[in-house]
VEXDREN-2710 file (C-alpha; in Angstrom, 1 decimal):
% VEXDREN-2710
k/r/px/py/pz
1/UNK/0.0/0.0/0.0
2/UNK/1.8/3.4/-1.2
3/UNK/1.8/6.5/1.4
4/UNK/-1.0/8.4/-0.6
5/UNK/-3.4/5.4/0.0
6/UNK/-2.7/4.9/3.6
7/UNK/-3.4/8.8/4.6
8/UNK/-6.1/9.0/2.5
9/UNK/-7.6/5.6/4.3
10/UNK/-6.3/7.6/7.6
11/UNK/-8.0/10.9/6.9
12/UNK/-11.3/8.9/6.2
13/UNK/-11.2/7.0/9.5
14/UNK/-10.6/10.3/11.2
15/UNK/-13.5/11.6/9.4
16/UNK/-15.7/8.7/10.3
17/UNK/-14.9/8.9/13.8
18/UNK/-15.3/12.8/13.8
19/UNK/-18.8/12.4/12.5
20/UNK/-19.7/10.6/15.3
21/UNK/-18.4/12.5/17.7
22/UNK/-20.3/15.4/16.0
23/UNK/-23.4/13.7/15.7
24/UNK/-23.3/13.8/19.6
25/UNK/-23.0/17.0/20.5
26/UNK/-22.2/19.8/17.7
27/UNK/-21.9/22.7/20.6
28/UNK/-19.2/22.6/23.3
29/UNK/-20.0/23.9/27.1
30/UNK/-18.6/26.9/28.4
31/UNK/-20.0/29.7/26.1
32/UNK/-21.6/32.6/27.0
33/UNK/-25.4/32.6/27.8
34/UNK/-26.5/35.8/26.9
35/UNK/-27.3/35.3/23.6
36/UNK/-30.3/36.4/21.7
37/UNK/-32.8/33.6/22.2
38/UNK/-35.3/31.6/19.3
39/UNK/-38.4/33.2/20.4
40/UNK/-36.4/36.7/19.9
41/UNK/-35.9/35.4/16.1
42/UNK/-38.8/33.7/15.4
43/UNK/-40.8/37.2/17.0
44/UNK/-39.1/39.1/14.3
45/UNK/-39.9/36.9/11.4
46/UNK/-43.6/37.3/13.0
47/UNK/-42.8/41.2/13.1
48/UNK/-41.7/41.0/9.1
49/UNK/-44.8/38.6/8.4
50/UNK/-46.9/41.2/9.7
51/UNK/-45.4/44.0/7.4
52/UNK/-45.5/42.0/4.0
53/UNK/-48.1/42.3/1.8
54/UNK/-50.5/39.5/0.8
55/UNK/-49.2/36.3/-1.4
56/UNK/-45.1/37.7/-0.7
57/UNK/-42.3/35.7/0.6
58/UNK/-39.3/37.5/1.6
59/UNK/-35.8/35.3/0.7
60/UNK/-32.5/36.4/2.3
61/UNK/-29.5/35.0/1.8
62/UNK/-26.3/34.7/4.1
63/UNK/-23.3/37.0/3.2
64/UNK/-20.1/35.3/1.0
65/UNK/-16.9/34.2/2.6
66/UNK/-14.3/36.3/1.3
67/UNK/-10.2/35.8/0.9
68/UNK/-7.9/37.5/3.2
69/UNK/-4.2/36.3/1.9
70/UNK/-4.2/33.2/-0.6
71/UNK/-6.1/30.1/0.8
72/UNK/-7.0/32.0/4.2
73/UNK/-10.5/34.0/4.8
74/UNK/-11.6/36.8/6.9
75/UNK/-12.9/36.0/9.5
76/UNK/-16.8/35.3/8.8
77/UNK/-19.0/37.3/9.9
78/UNK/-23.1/37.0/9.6
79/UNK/-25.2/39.1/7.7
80/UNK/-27.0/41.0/9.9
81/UNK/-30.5/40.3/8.3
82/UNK/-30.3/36.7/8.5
83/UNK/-28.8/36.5/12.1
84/UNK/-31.7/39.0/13.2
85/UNK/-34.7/37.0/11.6
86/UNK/-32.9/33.5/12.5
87/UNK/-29.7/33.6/15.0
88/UNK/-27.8/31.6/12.0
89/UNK/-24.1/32.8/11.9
90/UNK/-22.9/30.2/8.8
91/UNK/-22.4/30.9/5.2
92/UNK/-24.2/29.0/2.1
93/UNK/-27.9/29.5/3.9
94/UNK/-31.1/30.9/2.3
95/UNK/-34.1/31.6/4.5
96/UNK/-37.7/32.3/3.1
97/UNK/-40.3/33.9/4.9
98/UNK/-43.9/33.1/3.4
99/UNK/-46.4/35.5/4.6
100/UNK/-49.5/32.9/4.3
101/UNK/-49.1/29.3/5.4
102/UNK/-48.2/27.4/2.6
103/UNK/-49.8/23.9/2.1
104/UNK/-47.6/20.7/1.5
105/UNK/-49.3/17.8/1.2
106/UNK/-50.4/16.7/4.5
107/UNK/-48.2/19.1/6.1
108/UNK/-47.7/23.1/5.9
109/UNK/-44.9/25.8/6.5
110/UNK/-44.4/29.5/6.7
111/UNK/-40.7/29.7/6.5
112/UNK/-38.3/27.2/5.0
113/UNK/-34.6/27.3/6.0
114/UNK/-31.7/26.0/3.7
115/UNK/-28.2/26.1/5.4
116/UNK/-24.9/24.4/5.0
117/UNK/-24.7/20.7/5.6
118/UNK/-22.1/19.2/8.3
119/UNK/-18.9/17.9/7.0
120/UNK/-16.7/16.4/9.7
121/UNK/-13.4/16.9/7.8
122/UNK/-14.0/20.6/7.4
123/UNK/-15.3/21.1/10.7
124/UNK/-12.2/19.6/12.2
125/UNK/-10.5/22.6/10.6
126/UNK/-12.3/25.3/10.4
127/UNK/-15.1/24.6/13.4
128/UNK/-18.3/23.2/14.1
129/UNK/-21.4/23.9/11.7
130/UNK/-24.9/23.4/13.1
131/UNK/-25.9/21.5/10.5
132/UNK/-29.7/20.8/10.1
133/UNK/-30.5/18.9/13.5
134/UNK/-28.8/21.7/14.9
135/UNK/-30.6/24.7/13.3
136/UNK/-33.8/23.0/14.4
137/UNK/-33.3/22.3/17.9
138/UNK/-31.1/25.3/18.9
139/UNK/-32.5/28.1/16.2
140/UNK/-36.2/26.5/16.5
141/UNK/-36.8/25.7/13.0
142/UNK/-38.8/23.1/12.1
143/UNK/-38.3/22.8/8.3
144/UNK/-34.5/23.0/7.5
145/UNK/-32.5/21.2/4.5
146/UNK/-29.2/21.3/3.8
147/UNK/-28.4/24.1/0.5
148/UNK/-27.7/21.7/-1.6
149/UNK/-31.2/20.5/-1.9
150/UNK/-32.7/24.1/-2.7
151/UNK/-32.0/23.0/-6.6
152/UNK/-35.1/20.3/-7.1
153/UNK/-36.9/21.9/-4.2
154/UNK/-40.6/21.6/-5.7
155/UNK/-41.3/25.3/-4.8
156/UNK/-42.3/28.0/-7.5
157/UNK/-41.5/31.3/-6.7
158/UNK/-42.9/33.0/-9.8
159/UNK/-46.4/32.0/-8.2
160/UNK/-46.3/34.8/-5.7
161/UNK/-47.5/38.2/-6.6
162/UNK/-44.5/39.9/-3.9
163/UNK/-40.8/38.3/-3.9
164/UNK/-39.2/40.4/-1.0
165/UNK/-35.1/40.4/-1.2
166/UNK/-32.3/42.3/-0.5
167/UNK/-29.1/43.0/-2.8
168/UNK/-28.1/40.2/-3.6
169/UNK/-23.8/38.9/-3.1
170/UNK/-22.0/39.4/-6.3
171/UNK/-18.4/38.3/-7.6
172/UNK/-19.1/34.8/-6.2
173/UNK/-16.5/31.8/-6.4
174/UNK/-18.3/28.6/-7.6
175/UNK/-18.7/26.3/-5.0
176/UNK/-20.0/24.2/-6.3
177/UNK/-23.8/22.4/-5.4
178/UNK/-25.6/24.3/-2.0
179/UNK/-22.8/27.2/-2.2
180/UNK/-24.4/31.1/-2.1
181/UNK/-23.9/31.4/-6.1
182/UNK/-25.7/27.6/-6.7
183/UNK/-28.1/29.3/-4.1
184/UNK/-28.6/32.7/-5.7
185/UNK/-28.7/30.8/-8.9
186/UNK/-31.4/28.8/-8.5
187/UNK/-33.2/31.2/-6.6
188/UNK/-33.7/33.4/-10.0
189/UNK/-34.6/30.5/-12.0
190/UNK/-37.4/29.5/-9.5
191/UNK/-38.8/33.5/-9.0
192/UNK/-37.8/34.1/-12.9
193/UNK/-35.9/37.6/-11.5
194/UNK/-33.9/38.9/-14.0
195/UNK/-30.3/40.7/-13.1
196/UNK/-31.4/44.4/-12.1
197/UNK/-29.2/47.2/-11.6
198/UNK/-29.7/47.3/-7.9
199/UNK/-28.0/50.6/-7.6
200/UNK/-30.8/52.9/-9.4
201/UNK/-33.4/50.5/-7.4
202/UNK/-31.3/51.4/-4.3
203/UNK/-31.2/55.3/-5.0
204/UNK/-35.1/55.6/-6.3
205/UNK/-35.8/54.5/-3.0
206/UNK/-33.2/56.5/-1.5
207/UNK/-35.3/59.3/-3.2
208/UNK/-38.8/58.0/-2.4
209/UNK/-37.2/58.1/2.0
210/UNK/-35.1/61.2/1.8
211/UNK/-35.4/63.6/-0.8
212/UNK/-37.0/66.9/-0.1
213/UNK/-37.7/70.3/-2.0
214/UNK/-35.1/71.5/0.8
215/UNK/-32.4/69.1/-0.4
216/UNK/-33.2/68.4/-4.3
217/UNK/-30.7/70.5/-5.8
218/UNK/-28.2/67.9/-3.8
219/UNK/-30.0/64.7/-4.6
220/UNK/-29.6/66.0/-8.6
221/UNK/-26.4/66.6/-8.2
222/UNK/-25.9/63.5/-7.0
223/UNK/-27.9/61.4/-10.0
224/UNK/-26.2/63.2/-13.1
225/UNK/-22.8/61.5/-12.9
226/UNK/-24.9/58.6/-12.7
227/UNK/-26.8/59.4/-16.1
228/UNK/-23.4/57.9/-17.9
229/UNK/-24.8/54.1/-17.1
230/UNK/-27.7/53.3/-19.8
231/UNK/-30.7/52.4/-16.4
232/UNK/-30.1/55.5/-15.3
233/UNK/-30.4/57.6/-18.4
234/UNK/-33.2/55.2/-19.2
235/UNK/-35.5/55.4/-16.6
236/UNK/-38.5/57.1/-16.5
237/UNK/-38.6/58.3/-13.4
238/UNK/-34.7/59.5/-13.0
239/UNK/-35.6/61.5/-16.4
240/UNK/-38.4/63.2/-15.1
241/UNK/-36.8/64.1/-11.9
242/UNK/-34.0/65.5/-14.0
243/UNK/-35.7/67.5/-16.9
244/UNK/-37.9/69.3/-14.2
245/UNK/-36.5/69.6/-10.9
246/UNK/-38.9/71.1/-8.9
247/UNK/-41.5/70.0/-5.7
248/UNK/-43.9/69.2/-8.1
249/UNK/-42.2/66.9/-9.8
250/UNK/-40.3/65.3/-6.9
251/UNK/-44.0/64.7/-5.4
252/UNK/-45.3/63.0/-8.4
253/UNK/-42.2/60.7/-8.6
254/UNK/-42.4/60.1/-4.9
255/UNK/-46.0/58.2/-5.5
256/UNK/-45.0/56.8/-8.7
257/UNK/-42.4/54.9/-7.0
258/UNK/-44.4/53.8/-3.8
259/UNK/-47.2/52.9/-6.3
260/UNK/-44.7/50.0/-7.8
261/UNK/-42.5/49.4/-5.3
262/UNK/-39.3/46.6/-6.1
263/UNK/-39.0/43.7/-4.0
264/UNK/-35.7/45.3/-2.7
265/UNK/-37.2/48.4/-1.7
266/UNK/-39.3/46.8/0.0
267/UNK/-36.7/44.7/2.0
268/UNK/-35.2/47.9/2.4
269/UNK/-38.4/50.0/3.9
270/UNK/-39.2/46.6/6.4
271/UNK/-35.9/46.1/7.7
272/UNK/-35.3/49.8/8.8
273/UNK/-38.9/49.6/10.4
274/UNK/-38.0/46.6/12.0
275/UNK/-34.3/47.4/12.9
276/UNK/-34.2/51.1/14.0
277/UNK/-36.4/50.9/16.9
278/UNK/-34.5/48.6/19.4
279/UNK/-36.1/45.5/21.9
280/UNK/-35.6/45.0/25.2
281/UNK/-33.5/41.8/24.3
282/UNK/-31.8/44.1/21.6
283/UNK/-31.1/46.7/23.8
284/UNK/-29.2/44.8/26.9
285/UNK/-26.4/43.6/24.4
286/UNK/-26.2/47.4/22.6
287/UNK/-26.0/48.9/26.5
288/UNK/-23.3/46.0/26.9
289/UNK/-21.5/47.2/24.3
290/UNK/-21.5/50.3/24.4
291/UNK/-20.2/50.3/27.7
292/UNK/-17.6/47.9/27.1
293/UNK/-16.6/50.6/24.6
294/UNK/-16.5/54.0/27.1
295/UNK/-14.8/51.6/29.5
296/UNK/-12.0/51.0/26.8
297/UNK/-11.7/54.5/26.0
298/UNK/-11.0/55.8/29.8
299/UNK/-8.2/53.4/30.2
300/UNK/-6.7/54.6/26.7
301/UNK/-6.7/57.5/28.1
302/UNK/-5.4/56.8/31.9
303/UNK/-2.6/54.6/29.3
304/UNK/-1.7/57.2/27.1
305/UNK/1.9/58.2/27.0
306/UNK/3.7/60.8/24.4
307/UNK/6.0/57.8/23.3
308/UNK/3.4/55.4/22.6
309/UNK/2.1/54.5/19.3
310/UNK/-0.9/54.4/17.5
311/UNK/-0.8/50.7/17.0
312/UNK/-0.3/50.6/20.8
313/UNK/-3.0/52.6/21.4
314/UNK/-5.3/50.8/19.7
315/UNK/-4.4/47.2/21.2
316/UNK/-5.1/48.6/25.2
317/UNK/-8.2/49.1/23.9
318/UNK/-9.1/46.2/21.9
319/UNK/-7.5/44.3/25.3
320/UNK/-10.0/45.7/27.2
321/UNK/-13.0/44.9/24.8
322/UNK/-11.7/41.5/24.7
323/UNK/-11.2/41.0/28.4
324/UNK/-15.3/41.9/28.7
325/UNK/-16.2/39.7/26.2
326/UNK/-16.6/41.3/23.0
327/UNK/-15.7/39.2/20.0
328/UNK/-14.7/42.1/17.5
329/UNK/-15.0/45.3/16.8
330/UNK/-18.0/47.1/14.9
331/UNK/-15.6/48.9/12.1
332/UNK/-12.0/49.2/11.7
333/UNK/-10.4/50.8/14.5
334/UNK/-9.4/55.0/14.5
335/UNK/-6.7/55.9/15.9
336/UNK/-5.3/59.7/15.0
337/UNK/-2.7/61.4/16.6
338/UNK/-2.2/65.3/15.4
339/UNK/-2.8/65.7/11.7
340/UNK/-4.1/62.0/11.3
341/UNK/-6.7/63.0/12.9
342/UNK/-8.3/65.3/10.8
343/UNK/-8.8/62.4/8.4
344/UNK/-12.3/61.2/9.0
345/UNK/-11.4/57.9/8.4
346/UNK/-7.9/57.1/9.2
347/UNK/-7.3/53.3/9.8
348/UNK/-3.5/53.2/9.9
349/UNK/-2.8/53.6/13.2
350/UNK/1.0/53.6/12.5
351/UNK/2.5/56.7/13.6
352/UNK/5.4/55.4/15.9
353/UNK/4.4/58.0/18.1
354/UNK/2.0/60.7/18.8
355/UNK/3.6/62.9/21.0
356/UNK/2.2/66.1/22.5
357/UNK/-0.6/65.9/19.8
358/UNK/-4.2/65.6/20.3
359/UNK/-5.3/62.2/20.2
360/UNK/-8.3/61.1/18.5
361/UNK/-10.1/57.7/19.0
362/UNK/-12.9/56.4/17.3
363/UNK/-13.6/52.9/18.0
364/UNK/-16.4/50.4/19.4
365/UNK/-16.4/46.8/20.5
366/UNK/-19.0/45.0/19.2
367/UNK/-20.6/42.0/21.8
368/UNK/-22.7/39.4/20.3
369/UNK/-23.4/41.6/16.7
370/UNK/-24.5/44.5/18.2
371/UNK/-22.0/47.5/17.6
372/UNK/-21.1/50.5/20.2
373/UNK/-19.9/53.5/18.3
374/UNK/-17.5/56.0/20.6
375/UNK/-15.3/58.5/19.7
376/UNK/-12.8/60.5/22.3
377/UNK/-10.4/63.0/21.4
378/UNK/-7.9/63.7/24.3
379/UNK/-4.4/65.0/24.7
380/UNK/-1.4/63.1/24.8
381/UNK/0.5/65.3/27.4
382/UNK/-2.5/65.5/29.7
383/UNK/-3.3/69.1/29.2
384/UNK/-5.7/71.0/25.9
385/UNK/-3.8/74.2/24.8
386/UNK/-5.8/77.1/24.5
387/UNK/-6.6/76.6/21.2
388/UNK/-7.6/72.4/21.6
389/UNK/-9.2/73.8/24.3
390/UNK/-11.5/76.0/22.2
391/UNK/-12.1/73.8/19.3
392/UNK/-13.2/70.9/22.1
393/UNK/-15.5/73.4/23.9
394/UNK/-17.1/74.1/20.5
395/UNK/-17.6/70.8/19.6
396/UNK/-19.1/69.5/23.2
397/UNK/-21.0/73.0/23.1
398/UNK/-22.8/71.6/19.8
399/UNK/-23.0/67.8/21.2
400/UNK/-24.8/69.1/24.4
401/UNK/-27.5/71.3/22.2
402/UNK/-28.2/68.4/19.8
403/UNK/-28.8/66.0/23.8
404/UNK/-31.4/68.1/24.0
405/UNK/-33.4/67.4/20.9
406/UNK/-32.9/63.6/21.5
407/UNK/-36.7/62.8/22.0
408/UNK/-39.6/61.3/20.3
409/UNK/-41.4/63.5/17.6
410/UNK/-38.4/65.4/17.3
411/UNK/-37.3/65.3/13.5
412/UNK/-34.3/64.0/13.0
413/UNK/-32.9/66.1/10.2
414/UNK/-33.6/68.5/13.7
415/UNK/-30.4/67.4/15.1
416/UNK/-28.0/68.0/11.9
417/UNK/-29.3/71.9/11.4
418/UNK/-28.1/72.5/15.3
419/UNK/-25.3/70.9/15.1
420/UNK/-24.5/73.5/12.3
421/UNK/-25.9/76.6/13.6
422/UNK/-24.1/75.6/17.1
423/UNK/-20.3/74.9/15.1
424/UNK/-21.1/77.6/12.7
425/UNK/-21.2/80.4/15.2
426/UNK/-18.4/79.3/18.1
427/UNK/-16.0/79.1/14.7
428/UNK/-17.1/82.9/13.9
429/UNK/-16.3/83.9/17.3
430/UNK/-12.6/82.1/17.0
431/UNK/-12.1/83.7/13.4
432/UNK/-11.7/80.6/11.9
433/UNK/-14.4/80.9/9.7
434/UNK/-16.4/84.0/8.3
435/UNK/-19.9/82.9/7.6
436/UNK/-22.5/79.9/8.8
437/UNK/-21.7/79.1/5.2
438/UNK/-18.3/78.2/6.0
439/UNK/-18.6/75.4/8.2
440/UNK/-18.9/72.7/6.2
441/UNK/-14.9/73.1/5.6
442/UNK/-14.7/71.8/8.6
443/UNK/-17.5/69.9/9.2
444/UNK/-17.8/67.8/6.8
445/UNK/-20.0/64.7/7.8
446/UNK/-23.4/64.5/9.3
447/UNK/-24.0/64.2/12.9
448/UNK/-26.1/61.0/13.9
449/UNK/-26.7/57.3/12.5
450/UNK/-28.7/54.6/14.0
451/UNK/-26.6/52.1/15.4
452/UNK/-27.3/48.1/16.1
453/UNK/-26.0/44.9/14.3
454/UNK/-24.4/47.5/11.6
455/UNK/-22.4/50.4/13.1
456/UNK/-24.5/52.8/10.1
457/UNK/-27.7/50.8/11.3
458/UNK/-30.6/50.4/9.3
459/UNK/-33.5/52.7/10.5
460/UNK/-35.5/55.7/9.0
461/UNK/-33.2/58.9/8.6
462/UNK/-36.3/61.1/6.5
463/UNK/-38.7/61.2/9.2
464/UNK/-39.3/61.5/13.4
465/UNK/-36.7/60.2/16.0
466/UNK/-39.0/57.4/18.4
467/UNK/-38.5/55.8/21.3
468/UNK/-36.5/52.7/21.2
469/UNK/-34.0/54.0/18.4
470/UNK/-30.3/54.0/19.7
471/UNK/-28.3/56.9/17.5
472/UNK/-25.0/58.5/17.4
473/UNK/-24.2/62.3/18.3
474/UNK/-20.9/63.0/16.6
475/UNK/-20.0/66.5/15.9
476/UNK/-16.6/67.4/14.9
477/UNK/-14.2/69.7/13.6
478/UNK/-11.3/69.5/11.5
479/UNK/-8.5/71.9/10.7
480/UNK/-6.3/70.5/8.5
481/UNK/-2.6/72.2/8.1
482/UNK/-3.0/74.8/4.7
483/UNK/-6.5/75.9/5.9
484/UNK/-7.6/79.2/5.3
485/UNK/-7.3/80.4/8.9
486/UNK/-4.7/81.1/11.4
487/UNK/-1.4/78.6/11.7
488/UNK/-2.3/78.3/15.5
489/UNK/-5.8/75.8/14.6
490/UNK/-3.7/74.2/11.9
491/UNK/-3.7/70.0/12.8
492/UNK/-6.4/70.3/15.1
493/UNK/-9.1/67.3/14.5
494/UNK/-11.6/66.8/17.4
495/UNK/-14.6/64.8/17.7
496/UNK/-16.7/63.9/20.6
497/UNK/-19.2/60.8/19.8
498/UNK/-21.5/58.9/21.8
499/UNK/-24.5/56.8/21.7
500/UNK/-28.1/58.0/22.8
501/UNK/-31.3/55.8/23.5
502/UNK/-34.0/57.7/22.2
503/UNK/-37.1/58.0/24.9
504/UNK/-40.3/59.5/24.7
505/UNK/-39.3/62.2/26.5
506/UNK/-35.7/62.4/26.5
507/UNK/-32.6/60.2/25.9
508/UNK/-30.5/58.6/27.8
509/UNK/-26.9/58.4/27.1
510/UNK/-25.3/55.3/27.0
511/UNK/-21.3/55.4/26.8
512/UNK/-21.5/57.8/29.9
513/UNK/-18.7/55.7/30.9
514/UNK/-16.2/57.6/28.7
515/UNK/-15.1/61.2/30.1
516/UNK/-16.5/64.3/28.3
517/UNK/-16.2/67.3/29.6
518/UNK/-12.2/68.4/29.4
519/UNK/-11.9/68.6/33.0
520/UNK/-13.0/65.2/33.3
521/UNK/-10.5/64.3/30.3
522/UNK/-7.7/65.8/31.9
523/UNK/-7.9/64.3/35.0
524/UNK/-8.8/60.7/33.9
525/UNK/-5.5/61.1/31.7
526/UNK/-4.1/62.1/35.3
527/UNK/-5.1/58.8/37.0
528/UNK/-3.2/55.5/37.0
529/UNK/-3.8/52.9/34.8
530/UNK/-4.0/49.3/35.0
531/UNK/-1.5/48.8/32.3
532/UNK/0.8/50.9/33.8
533/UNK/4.2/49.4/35.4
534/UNK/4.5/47.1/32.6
535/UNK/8.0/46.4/30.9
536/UNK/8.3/44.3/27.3
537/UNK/11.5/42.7/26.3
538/UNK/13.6/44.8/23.8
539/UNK/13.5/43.4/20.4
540/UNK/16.5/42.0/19.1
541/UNK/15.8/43.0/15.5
542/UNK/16.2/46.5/14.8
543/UNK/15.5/48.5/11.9
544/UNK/18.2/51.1/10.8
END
């Protein structure tokens, strides 16, 4: 018998014994408890029910692995819409959500679940899979298959009047029978749904939630580049829009499009119902989160030292986000010291040192999918000059105005014309700027998102704030060196963000936890910290 034989004969024993071993128990002890439990999921596939139309199902599919170096992935992680509706982390799953029972013979369903099978060998490397005895007695389903059978499923999708679905993966590897692409495959042939350009059907609803006569001329500004790509330029609606852009028009094209909605605005429209206003079960791991996060960023700052890097900076607090629990973090972490941080999103982190610069740190842990979103901006020496000093004031100034708006009824477009009138007139009074026109030179972003399983959450931005949606406040300015104003604000980048519970009557602020005021940043930075004392071992390898 030649080597090749006898580790192949090996590896298959291995695998046979693995597969029994799995079949026993697919879930080790010792995990956390605090998970988001089957009646949570199968509530908000209720919730979704209750928000289609008649004869609809509503299909979504699980996000695509993707390569990080060569034969290695990224680490996997859910998409948010199937782990809400099902608590299903894995890839190569479809779930469909029928709003009516649907008959089956003897039998009948209102959701069927496809997901990827159990396969011992790969398990052993890359980790467990629940497989389908496992989806149904941990997630609570009661008809699951494995993907692979989706193909000669005898279901036909083109007999429903509604197919619900998001934006479906693209640039998919072929993995052959029950991966996403076989999946997304068969899916159109069952529903006949031909390739769309999702990105018009994504920005006519985008017009149909947020466009106003107040922002139009934006919104055409933003649509003629787009008139190069033949949908676009062919549309009926987008032409109309374009010839006459006026309220009028806007209105009529407004009820055009909610008159004949597409399946994915519809997704669209449900999910940031559904998503932007927070449960109770929701809430405890956002709360969690969130103050894992302001936890994280008083240490940084207890930690901080003139000599310390970025990089090193970042890992105290990913340590401490780790030490509490939290399995990642919600976006890639921000870490800018002096100039670097007046780059919105600077994700380097590599300046060897950051010296007597201001400091600015935007990063959240996320715990169990839900995301915290926290920003700090502090100095490395301990003390604001005069000038930090001001630019902080004005930006706290602006985040303490816009607390006060955080209510029900309140609209939220409310919060982004204070924030502006607030920075606009502190940077008059410093002589930075000239006019309330000015500002956006150095405010450039918007001042609140929803916040959830994604860090930019789904929820509704055109309307009223309610109770139960969990938003940002994040003003900032930024005055990057060459500015038209004096040298003296020149590399100054502040920004001061934390995350608000909206109530009916007020909000409550949850990363409370993280120093605000500068006092109170000063003399954290002040206070010992528990890595302080600590000595690593010189490297041996030095760079010239």
């Amino acid at each position: 018998m030649n080597s090749f034989l006898k580790g192949f004969l090996a590896a298959a024993l291995v695998c046979c014994i693995n597969s029994l071993v799995f079949s026993q128990s697919s879930t080790p002890g010792n995990l956390p408890t605090d998970y988001l439990t089957p009646a949570f999921h199968a509530g908000r596939r209720q919730a979704l029910r209750d928000m289609m139309p008649a004869n609809s199902v509503a299909v979504i599919f699980s996000y695509p692995e993707r390569v990080f170096s060569k034969d290695i992935n990224y680490v996997y992680h859910p998409n948010p819409d199937l782990y809400y509706f099902s608590g299903y982390k894995e890839p190569d799953a479809m779930l469909l959500v029928f709003k009516e029972i649907q008959a089956d013979g003897d039998s009948s369903y209102n959701e069927l679940f496809f997901i990827r099978h159990r396969d011992a060998a790969r398990e052993q490397w890359t980790g467990r899979r629940l497989g389908v005895a496992g989806v149904k007695s941990q997630l609570g389903f009661k008809r699951v298959y494995n993907s692979e059978a989706f193909a000669k499923f005898p279901i036909d999708l083109k007999k429903f009047k509604t197919i619900i679905y998001d934006s479906m993966p693209n640039n998919l590897n072929d993995g052959g029978p029950g991966s996403l692409k076989d999946l997304i495959t068969n899916f159109k042939v069952k529903s006949d749904i031909k390739d769309v350009d999702e990105d018009l059907l994504y920005d006519l609803n985008l017009i149909y939630q947020r466009a106003s006569p107040k922002n139009l001329d934006r919104v055409i500004s933003y649509l003629k580049p787009r008139l190069d790509k033949n949908s676009y330029k062919n549309n009926e609606l987008i032409k109309e829009l374009i010839n006459k852009p006026d309220s009028v028009t806007l209105a009529d094209v407004k009820v055009k499009i909610k008159a004949n909605p597409s399946g994915l605005s519809l997704f669209t429209n449900i999910t940031d119902d559904l998503r932007g206003i927070k449960t109770p079960e929701e809430l405890v791991l956002l709360k969690k989160s969130v103050e894992i996060s302001s936890i994280a960023h008083a240490e940084a700052m207890r930690a901080v030292k003139p000599q310390m890097s970025e990089t090193e900076l970042e890992g105290i607090m990913l340590y401490v986000h780790k030490h509490y629990g939290a399995e990642d973090e919600g976006y890639p972490p921000i870490v800018g010291a002096g100039a670097n941080g007046c780059i919105l999103h600077y994700e380097e982190n590599n300046a060897t040192r950051v010296k007597n610069q201001l400091v600015l740190m935007d990063v959240g842990a996320e715990y169990h999918g839900y995301s915290a979103d926290v920003t700090r901006t502090f100095p490395a020496n301990g003390k604001f000059t005069d000038e930090q000093k001001s630019i902080y004031q004005a930006v706290y100034d602006a985040q303490e105005e816009v607390f006060k708006l955080c209510k029900e009824g309140v609209k939220y477009s409310d919060l982004e014309i204070k924030t502006r009138e607030v920075l606009s007139s502190r940077l008059i009074q410093l002589g930075i700027i000239k006019s309330a026109g000015e500002v956006g030179k150095y405010y450039p972003h918007g001042v609140s998102h929803h916040l959830g399983l994604d860090v930019h959450d789904k929820g509704e931005y055109g309307g009223e704030l309610k109770a139960g949606m969990v938003i940002t406040v994040e003003p900032g300015v930024y005055i990057p060196a060459g500015s038209p104003c004096d040298k003296k604000w020149w590399n100054i980048g502040v920004r001061i963000e934390d995350d608000m519970l909206i109530g009916k009557d007020g909000g409550t602020l949850l990363s409370i936890d993280a120093p605000r005021k500068w006092e109170d940043v000063e003399k954290t930075i002040a206070e010992k910290s528990i890595f302080d004392g600590g000595k690593f071992p010189e490297l041996k390898v030095v760079l010239k």
